[in-house]
PyMOL Python script that loads the backbone (N, CA, C, O; Angstrom):
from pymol import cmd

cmd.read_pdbstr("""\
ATOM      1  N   UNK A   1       0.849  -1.169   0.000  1.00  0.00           N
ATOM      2  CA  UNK A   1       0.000   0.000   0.000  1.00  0.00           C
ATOM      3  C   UNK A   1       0.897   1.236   0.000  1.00  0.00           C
ATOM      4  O   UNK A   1       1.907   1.199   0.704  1.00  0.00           O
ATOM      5  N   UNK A   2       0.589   2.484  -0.824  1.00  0.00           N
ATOM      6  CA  UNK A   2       1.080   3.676  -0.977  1.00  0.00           C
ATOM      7  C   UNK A   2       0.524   4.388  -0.619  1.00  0.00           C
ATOM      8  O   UNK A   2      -0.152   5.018  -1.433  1.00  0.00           O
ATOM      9  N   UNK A   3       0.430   4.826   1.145  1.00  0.00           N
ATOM     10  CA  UNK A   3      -0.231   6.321   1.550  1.00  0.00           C
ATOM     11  C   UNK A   3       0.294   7.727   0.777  1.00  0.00           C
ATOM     12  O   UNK A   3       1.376   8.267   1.006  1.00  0.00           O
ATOM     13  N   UNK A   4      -0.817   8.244  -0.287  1.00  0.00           N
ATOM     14  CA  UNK A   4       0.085   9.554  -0.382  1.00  0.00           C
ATOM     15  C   UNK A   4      -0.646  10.789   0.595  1.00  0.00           C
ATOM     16  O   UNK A   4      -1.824  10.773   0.953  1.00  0.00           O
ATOM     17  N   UNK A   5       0.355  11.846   0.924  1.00  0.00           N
ATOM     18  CA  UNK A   5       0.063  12.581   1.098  1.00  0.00           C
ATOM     19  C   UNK A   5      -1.468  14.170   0.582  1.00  0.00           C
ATOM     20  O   UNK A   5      -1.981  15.060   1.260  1.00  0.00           O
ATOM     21  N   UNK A   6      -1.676  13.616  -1.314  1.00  0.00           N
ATOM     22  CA  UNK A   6      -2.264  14.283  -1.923  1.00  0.00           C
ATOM     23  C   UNK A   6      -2.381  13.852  -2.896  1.00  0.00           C
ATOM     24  O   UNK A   6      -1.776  12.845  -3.262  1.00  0.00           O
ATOM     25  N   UNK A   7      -3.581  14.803  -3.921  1.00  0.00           N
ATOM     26  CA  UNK A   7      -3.373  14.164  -4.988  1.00  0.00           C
ATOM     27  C   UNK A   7      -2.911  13.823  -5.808  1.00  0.00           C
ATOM     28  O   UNK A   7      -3.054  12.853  -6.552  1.00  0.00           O
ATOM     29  N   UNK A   8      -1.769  15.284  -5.698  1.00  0.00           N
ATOM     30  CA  UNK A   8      -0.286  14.978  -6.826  1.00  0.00           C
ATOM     31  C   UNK A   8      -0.086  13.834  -6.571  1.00  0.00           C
ATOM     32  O   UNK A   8      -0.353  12.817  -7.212  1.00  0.00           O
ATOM     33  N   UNK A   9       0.517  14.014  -5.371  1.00  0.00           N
ATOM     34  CA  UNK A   9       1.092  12.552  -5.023  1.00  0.00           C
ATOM     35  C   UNK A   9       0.458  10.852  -5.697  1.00  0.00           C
ATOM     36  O   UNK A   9       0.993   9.891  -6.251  1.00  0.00           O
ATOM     37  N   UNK A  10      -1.067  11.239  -5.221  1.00  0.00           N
ATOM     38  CA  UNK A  10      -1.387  10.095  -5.768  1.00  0.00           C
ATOM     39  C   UNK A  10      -1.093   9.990  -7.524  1.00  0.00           C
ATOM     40  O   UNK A  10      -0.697   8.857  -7.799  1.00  0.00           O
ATOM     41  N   UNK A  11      -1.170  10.680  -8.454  1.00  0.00           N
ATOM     42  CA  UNK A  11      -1.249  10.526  -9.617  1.00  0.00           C
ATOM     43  C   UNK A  11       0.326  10.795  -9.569  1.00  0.00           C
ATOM     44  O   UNK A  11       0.857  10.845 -10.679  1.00  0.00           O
ATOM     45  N   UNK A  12       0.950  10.931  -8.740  1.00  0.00           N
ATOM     46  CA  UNK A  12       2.659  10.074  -9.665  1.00  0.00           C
ATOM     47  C   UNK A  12       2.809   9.064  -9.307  1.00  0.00           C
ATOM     48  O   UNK A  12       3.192   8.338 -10.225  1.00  0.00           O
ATOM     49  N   UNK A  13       2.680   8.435  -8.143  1.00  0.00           N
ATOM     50  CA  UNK A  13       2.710   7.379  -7.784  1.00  0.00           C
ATOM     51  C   UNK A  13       2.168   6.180  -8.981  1.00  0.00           C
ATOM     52  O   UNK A  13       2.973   5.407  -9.502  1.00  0.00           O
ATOM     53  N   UNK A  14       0.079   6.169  -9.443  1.00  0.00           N
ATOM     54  CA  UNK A  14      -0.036   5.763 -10.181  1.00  0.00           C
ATOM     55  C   UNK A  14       0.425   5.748 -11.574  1.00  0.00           C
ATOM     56  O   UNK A  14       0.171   4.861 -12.388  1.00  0.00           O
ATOM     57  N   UNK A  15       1.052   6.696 -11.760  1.00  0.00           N
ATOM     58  CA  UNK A  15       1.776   6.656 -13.035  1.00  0.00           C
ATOM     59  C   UNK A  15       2.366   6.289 -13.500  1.00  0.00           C
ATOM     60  O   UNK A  15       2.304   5.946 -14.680  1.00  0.00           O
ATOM     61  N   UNK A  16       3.696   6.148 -12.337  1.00  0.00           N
ATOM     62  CA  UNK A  16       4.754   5.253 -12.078  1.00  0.00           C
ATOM     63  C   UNK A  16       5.012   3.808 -12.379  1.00  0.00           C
ATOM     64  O   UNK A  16       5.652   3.153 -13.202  1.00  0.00           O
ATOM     65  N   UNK A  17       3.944   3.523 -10.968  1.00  0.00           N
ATOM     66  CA  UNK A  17       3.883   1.971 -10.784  1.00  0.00           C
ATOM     67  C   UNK A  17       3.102   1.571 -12.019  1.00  0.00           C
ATOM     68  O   UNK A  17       3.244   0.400 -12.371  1.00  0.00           O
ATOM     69  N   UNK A  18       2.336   2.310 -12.708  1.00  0.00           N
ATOM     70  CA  UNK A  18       1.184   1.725 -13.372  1.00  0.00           C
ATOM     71  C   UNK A  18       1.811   1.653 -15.094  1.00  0.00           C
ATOM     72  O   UNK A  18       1.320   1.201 -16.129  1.00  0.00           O
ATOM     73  N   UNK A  19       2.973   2.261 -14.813  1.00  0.00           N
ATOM     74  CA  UNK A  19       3.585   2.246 -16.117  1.00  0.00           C
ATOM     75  C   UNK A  19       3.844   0.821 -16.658  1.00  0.00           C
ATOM     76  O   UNK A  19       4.854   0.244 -16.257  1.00  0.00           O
ATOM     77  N   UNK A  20       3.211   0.345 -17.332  1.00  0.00           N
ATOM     78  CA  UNK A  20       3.793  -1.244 -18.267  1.00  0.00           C
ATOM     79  C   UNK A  20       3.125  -2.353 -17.642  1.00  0.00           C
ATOM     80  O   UNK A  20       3.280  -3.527 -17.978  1.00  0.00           O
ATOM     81  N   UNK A  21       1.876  -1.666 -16.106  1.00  0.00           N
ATOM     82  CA  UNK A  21       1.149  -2.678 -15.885  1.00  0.00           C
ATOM     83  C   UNK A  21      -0.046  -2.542 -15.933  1.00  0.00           C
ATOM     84  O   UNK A  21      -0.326  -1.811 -16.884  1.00  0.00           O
ATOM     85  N   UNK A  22      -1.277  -3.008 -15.167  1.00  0.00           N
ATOM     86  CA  UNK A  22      -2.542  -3.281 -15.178  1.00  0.00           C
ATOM     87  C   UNK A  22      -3.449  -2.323 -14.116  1.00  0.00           C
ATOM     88  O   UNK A  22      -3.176  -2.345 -12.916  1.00  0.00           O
ATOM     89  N   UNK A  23      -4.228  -1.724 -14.489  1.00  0.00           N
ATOM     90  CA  UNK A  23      -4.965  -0.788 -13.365  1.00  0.00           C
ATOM     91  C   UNK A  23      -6.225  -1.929 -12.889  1.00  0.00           C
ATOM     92  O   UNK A  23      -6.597  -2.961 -13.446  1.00  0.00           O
ATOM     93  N   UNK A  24      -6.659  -1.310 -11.709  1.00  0.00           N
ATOM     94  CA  UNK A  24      -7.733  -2.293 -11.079  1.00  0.00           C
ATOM     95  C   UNK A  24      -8.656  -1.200 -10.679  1.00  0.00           C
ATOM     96  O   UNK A  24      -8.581  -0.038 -11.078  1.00  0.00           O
ATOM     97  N   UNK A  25      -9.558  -1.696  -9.830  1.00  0.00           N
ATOM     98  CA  UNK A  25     -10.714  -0.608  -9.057  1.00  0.00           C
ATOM     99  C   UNK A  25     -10.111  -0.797  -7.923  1.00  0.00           C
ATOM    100  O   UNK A  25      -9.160  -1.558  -7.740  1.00  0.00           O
ATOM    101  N   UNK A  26     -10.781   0.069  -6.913  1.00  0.00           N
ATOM    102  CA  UNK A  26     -10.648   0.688  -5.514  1.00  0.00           C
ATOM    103  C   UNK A  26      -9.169   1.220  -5.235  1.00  0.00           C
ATOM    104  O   UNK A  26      -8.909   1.199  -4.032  1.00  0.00           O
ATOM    105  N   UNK A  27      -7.965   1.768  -6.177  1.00  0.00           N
ATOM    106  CA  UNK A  27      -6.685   2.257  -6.318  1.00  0.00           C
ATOM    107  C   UNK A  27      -6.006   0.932  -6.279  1.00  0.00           C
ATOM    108  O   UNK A  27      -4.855   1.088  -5.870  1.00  0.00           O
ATOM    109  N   UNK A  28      -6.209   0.004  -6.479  1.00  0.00           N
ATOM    110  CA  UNK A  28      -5.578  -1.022  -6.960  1.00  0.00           C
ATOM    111  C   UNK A  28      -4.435  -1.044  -8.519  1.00  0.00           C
ATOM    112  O   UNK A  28      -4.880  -0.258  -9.355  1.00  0.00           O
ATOM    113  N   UNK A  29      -3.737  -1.432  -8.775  1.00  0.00           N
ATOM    114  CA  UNK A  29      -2.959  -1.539 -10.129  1.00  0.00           C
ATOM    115  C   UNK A  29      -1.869  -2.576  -9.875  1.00  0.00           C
ATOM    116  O   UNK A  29      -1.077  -2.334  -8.964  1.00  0.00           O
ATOM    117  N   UNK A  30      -1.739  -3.689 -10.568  1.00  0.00           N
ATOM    118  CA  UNK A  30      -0.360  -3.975 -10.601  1.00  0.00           C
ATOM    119  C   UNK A  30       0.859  -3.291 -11.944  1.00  0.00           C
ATOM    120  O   UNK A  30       0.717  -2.843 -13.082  1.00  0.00           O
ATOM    121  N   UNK A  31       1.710  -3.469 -11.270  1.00  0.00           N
ATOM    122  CA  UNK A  31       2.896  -2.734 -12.008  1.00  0.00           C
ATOM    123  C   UNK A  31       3.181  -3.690 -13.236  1.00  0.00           C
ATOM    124  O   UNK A  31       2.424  -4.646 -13.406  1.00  0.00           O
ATOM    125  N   UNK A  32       4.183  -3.486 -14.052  1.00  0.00           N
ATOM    126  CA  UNK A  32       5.075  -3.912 -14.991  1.00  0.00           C
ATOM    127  C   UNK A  32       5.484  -5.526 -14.663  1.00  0.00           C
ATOM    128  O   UNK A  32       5.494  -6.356 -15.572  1.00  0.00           O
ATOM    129  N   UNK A  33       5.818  -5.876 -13.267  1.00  0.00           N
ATOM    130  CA  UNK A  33       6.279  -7.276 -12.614  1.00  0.00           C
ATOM    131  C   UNK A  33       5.661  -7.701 -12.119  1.00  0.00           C
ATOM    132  O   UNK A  33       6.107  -8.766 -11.692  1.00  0.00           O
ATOM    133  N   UNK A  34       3.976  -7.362 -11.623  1.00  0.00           N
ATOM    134  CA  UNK A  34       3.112  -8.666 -11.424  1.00  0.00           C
ATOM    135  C   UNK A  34       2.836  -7.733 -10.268  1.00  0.00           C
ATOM    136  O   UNK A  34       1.662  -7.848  -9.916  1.00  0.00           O
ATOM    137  N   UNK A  35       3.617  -6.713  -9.446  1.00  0.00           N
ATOM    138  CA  UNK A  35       3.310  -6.549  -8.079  1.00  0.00           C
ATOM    139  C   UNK A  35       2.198  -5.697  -7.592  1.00  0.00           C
ATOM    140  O   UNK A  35       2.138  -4.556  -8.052  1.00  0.00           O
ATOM    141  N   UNK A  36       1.507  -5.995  -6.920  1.00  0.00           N
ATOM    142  CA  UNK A  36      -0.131  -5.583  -6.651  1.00  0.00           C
ATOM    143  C   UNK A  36       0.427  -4.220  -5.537  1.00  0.00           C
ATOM    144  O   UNK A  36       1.322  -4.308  -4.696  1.00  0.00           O
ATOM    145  N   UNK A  37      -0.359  -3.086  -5.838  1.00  0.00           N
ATOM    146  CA  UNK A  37      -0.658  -2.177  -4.921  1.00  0.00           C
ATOM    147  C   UNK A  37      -1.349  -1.284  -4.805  1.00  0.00           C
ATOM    148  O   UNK A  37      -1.704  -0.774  -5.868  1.00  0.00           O
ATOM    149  N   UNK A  38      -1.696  -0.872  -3.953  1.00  0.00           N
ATOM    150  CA  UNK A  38      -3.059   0.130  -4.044  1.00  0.00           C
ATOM    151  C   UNK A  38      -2.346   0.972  -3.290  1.00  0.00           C
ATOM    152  O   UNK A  38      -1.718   0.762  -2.253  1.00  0.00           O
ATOM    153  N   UNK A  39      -2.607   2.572  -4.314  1.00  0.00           N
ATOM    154  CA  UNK A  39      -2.282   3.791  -3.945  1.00  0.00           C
ATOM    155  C   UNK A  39      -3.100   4.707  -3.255  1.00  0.00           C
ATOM    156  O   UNK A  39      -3.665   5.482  -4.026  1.00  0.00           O
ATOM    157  N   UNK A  40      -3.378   4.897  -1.948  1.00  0.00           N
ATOM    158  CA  UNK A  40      -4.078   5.655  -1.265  1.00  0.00           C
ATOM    159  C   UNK A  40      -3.893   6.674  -0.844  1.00  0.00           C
ATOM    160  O   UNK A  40      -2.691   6.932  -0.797  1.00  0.00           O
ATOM    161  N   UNK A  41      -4.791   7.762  -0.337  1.00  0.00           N
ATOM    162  CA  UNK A  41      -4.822   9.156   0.453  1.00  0.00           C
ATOM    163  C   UNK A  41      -4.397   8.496   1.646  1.00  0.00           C
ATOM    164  O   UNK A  41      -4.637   7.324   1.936  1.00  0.00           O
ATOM    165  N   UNK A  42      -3.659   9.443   2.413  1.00  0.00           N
ATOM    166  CA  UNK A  42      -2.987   9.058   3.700  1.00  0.00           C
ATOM    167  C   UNK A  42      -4.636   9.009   4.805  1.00  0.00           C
ATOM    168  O   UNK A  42      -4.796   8.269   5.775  1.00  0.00           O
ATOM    169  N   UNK A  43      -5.902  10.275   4.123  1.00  0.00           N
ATOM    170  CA  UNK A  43      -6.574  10.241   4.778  1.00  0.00           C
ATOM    171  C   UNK A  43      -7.574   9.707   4.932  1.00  0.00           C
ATOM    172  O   UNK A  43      -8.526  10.007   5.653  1.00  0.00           O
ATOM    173  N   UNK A  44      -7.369   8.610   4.041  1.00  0.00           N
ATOM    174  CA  UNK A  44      -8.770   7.611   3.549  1.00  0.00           C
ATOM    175  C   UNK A  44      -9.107   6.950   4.967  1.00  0.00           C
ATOM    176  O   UNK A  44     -10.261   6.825   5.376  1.00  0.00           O
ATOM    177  N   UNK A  45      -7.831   6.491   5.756  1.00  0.00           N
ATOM    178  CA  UNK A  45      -8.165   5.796   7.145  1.00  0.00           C
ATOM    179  C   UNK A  45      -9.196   6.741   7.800  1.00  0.00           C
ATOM    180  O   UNK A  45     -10.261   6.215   8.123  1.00  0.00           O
ATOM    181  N   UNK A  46      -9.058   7.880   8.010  1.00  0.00           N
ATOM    182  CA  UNK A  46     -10.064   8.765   8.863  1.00  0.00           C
ATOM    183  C   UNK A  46     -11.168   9.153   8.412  1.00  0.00           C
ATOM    184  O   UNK A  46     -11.981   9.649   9.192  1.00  0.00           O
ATOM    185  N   UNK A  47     -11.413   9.044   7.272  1.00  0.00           N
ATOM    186  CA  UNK A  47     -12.539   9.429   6.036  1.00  0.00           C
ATOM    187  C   UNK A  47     -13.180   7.931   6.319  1.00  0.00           C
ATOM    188  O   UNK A  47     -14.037   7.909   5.436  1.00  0.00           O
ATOM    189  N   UNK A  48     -13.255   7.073   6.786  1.00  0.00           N
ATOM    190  CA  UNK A  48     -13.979   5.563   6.742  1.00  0.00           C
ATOM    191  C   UNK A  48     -14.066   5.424   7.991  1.00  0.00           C
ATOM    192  O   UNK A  48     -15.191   5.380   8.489  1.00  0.00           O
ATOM    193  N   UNK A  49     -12.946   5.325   8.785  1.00  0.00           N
ATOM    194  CA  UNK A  49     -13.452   5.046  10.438  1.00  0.00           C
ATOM    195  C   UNK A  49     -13.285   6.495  11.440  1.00  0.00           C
ATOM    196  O   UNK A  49     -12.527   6.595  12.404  1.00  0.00           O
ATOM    197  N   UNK A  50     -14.050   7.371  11.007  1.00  0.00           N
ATOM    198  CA  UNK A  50     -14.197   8.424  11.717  1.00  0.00           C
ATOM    199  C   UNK A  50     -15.134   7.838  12.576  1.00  0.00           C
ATOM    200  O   UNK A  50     -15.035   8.425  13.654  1.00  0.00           O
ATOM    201  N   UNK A  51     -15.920   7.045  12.627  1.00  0.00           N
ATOM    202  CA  UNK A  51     -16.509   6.657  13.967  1.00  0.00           C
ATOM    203  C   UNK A  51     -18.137   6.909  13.679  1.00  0.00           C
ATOM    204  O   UNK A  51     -19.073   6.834  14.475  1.00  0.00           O
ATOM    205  N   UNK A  52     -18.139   7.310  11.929  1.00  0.00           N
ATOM    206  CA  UNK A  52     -19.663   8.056  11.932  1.00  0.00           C
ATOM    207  C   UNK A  52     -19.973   6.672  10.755  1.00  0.00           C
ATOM    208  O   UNK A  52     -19.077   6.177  10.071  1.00  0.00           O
ATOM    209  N   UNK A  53     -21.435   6.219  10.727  1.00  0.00           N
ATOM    210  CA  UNK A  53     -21.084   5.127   9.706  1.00  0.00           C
ATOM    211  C   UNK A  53     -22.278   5.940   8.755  1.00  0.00           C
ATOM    212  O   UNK A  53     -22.971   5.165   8.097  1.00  0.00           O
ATOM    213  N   UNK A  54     -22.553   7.182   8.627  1.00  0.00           N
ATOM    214  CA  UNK A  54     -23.308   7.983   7.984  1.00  0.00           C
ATOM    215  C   UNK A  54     -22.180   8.844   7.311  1.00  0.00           C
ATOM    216  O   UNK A  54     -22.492   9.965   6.907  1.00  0.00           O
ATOM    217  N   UNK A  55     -20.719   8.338   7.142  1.00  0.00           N
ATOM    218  CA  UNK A  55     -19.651   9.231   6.907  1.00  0.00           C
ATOM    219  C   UNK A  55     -19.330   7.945   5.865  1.00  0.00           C
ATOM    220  O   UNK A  55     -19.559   7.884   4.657  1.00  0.00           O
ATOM    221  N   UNK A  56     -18.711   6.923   6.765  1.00  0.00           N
ATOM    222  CA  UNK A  56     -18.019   5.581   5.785  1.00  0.00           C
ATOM    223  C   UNK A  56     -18.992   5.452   4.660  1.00  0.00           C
ATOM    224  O   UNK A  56     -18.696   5.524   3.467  1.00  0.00           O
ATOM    225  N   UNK A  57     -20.131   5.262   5.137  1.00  0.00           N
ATOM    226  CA  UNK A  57     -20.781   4.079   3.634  1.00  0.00           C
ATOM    227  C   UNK A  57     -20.479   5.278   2.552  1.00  0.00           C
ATOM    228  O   UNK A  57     -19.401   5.087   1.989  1.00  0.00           O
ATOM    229  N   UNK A  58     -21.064   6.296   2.181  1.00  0.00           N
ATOM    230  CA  UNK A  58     -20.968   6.730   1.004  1.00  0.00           C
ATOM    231  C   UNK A  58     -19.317   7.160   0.642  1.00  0.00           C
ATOM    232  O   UNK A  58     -18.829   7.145  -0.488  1.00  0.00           O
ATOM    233  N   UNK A  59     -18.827   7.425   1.518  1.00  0.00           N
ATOM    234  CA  UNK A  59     -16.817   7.377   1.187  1.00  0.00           C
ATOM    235  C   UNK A  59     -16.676   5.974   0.425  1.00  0.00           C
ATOM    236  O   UNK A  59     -16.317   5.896  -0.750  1.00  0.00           O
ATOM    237  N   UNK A  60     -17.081   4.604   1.430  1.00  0.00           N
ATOM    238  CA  UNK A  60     -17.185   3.007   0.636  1.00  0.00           C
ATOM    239  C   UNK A  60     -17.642   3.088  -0.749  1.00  0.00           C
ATOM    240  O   UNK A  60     -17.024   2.538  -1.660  1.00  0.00           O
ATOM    241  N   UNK A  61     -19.203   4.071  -1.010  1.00  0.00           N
ATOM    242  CA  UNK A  61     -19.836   3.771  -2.114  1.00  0.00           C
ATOM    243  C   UNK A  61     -18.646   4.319  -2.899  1.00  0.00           C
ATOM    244  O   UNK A  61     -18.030   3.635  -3.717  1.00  0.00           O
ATOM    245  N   UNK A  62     -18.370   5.529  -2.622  1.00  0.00           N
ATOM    246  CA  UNK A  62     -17.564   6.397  -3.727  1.00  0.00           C
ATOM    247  C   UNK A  62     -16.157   6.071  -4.075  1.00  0.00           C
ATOM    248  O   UNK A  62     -15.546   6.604  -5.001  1.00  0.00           O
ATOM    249  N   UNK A  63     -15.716   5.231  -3.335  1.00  0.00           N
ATOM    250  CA  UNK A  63     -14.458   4.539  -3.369  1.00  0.00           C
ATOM    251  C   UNK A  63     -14.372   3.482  -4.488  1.00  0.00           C
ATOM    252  O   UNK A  63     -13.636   3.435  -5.474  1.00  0.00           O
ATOM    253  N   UNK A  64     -15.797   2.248  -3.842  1.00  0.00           N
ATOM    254  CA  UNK A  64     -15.765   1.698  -4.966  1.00  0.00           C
ATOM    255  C   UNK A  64     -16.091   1.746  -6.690  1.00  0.00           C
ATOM    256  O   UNK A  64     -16.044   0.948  -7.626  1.00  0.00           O
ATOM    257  N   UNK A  65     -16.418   3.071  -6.499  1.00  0.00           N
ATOM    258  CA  UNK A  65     -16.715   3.146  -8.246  1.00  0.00           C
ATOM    259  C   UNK A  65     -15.386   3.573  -9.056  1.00  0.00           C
ATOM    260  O   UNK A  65     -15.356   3.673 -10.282  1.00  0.00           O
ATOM    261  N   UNK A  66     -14.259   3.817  -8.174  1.00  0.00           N
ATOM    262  CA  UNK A  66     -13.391   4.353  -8.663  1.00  0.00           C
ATOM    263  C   UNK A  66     -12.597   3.350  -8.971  1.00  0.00           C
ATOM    264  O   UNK A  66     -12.784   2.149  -8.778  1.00  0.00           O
ATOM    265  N   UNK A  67     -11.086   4.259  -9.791  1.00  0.00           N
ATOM    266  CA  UNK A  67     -10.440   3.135 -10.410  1.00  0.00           C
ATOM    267  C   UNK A  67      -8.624   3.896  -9.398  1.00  0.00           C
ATOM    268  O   UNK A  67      -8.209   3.450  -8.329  1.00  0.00           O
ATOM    269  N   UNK A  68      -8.090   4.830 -10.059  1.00  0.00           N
ATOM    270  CA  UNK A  68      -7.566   5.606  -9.259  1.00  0.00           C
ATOM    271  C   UNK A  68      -8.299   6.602  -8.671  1.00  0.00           C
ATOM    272  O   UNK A  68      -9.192   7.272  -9.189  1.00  0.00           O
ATOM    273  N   UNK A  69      -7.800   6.666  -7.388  1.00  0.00           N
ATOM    274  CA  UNK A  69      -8.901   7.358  -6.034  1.00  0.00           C
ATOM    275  C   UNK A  69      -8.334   8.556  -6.464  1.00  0.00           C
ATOM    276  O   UNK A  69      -7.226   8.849  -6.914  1.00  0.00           O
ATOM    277  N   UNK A  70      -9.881   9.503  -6.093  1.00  0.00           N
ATOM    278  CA  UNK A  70      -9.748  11.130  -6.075  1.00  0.00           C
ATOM    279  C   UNK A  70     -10.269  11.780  -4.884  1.00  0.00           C
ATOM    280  O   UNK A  70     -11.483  11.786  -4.677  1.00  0.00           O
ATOM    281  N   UNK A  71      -9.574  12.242  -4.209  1.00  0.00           N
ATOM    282  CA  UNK A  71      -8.880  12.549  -2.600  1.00  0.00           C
ATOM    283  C   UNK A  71     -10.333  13.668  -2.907  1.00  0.00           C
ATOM    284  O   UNK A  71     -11.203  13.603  -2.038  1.00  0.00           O
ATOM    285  N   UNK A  72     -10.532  14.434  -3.825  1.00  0.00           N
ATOM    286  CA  UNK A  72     -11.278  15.463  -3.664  1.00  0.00           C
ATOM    287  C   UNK A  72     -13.132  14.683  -3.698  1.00  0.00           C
ATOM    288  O   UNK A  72     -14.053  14.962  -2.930  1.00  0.00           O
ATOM    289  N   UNK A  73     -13.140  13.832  -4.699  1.00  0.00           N
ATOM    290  CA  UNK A  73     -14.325  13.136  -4.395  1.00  0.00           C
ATOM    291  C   UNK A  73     -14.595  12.594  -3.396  1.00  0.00           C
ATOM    292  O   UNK A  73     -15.743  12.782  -2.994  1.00  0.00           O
ATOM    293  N   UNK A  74     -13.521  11.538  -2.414  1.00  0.00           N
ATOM    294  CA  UNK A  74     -13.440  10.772  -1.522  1.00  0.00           C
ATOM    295  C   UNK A  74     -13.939  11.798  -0.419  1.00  0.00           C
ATOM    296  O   UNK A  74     -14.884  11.236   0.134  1.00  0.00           O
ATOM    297  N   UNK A  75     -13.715  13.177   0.215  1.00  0.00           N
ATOM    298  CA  UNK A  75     -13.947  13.943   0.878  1.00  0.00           C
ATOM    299  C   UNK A  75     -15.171  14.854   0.627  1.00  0.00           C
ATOM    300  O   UNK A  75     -15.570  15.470   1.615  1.00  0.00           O
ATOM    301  N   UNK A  76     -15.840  15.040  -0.560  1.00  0.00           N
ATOM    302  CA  UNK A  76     -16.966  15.336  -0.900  1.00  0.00           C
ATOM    303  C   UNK A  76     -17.918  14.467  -0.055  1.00  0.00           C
ATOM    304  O   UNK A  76     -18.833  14.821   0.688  1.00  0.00           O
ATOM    305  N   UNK A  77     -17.453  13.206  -0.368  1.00  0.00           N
ATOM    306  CA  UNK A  77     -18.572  11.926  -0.049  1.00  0.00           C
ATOM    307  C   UNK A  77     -18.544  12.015   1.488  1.00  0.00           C
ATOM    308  O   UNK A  77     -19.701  11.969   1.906  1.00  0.00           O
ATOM    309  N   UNK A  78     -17.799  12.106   2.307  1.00  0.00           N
ATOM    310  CA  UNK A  78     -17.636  12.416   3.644  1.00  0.00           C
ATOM    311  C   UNK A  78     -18.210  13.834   4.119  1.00  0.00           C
ATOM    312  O   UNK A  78     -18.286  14.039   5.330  1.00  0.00           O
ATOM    313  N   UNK A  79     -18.559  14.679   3.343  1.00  0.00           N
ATOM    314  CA  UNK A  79     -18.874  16.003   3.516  1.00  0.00           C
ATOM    315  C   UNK A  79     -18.058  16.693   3.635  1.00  0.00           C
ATOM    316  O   UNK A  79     -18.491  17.845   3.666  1.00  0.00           O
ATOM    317  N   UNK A  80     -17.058  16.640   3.725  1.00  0.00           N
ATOM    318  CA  UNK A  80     -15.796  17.678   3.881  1.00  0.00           C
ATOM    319  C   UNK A  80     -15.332  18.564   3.111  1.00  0.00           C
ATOM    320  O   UNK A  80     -14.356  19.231   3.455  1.00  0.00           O
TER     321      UNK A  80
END
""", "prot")
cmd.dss("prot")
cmd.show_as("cartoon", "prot")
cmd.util.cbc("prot")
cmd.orient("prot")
């Protein structure tokens, strides 16, 4: 797993790793050599278990439609 800091972050990261390999859903991709990883917001942990489950499910819903995660949607869906 790749906590980034942002979204730059996240979209070099996927760029990177994702160069010569396979993208997946929920920030999933394997790379060029087979190796599986999912690139995340550092703040996705607190955006899901903030403790509110009127916060998680639609962060969950909005997570899963994605392919690489967008830190700005992911926090929409949380209200933030």
């Amino acid at each position: 797993m790749v906590n980034c800091i942002d979204q730059s972050e996240i979209d070099r990261f996927w760029s990177k790793l994702g160069d010569g390999g396979r993208e997946s859903q929920c920030g999933w991709l394997d790379d060029k050599y087979g190796v599986s990883w999912q690139v995340v917001p550092a703040q996705l942990r607190d955006l899901v278990l903030s403790g509110n489950s009127d916060t998680a499910e639609p962060v969950m819903n909005a997570l899963m439609k994605m392919v690489k995660l967008d830190l700005r949607v992911l926090q929409e869906a949380a209200g933030r």
